[in-house]
N, C-alpha and C positions, 0 to 999 in steps of 0.2 A: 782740949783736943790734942792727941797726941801725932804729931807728923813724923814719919821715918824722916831718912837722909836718904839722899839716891843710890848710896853705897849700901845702905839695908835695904832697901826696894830693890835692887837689884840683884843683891844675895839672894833674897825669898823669893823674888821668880825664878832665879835659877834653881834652888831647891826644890823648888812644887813641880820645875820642869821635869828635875830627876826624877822624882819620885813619883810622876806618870809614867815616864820611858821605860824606868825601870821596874818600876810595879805594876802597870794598866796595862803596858805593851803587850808583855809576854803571856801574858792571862789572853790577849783579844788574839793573839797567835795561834794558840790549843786551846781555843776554844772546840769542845766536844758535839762531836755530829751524830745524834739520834739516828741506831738501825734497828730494824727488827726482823725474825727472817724464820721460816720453819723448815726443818730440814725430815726427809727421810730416808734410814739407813738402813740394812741390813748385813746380819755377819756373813765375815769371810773367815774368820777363824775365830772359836770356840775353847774354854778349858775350864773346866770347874774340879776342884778337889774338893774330895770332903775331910774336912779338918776331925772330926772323927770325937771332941769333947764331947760335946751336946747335940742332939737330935736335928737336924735340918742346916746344919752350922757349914760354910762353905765359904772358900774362897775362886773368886771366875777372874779370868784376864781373856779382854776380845780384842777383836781387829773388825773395825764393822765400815764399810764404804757406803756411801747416797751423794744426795745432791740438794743444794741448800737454795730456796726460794726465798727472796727477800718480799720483807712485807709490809717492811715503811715507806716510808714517803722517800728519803735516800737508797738507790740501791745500791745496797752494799751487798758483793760477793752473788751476785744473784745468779745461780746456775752454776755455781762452783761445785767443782769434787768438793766433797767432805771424805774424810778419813779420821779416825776415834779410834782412839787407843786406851781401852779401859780393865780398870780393876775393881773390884767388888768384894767386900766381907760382908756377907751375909749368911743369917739364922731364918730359917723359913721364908727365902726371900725377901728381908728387909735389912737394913744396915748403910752404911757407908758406903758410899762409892767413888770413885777417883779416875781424873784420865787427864789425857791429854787429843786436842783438837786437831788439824790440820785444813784449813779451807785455802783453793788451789783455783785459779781462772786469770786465762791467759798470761801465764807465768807470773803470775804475783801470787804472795801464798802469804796466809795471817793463821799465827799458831798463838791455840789458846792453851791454856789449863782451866781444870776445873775439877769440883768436886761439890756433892751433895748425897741424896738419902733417897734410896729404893726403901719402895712400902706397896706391901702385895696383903689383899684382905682377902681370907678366906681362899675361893678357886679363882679370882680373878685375875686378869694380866697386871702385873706391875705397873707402878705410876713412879717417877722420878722427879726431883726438884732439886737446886741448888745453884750455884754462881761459878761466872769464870770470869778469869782477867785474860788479856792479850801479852804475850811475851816476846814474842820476835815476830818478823814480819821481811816478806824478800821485795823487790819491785817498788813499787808505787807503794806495798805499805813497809817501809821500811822503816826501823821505828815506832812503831804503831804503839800507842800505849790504849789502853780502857778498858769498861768490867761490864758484868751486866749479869743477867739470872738467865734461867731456863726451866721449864719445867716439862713431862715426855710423857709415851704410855708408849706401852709394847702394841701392837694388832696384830701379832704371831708370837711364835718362841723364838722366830730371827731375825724381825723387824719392829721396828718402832720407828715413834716421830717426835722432832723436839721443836719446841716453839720458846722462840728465845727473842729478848731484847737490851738492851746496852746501848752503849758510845763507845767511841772511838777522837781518837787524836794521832797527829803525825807528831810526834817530835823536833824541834826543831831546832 
């Protein structure tokens, strides 16, 4: 049987101690908190050009305003403005699409980015999918980091609704 000395028992608890502090701590710190939340928006400003190659081929940049209902169990942002700032490359309404988020309630404001893929079958309304991360954040989320998906459908030519879920972390 092998016995330390109290000078090596006392090294290795000091080590196992760091290497909790410093590796267990900051993990149980941002630890990430489940939201999920549907929004519905409508435009306030509109632009599509037709890029003029191929048939149906088009690029759109919007400004669209609503208001975001939270749906998880944490609410997060519930009743905030939403404002979306997007851009689109699409052929017969389908392709990429790209923007940037802004959700706003009682002066704290968490900005996303995002981007996914509009797909429109036949004469039906477009459907949207794809993911965004959090990038800055004012107030209480300042800091903010985390990601999450979303996927939408039009119910007009100027509205739609997005239903989205992710996490979130404050940095610290």
């Amino acid at each position: 049987m092998w016995i330390l000395t109290s000078k090596r028992s006392m090294a290795l608890f000091i080590s196992l101690a760091l290497i909790f502090v410093l590796g267990v701590m900051p993990s149980i710190a941002q630890q990430k908190t489940k939201i999920a939340g549907k929004m519905t928006v409508a435009y306030t400003r509109q632009e599509t050009m037709d890029i003029g190659d191929t048939e149906g081929h088009i690029i759109s940049l919007g400004e669209s305003e609503g208001t975001n209902v939270s749906t998880g169990k944490h609410k997060f942002m519930d009743g905030a403005q939403v404002v979306n700032m997007s851009f689109g490359d699409l052929v017969k309404g389908n392709g990429p699409h790209q923007g940037y988020l802004k959700l706003t309630k009682k002066g704290d404001t968490a900005f996303c980015k995002w981007e996914g893929k509009v797909t429109t079958k036949g004469t039906s309304m477009p459907t949207f999918k794809g993911t965004f991360s959090y990038i800055e954040g004012t107030g209480k989320f300042e800091d903010i980091q985390g990601d999450g998906t979303y996927k939408g459908k039009y119910i007009s030519k100027t509205i739609y609704t997005v239903e989205w879920k992710g996490q979130y972390s404050i940095k610290k």
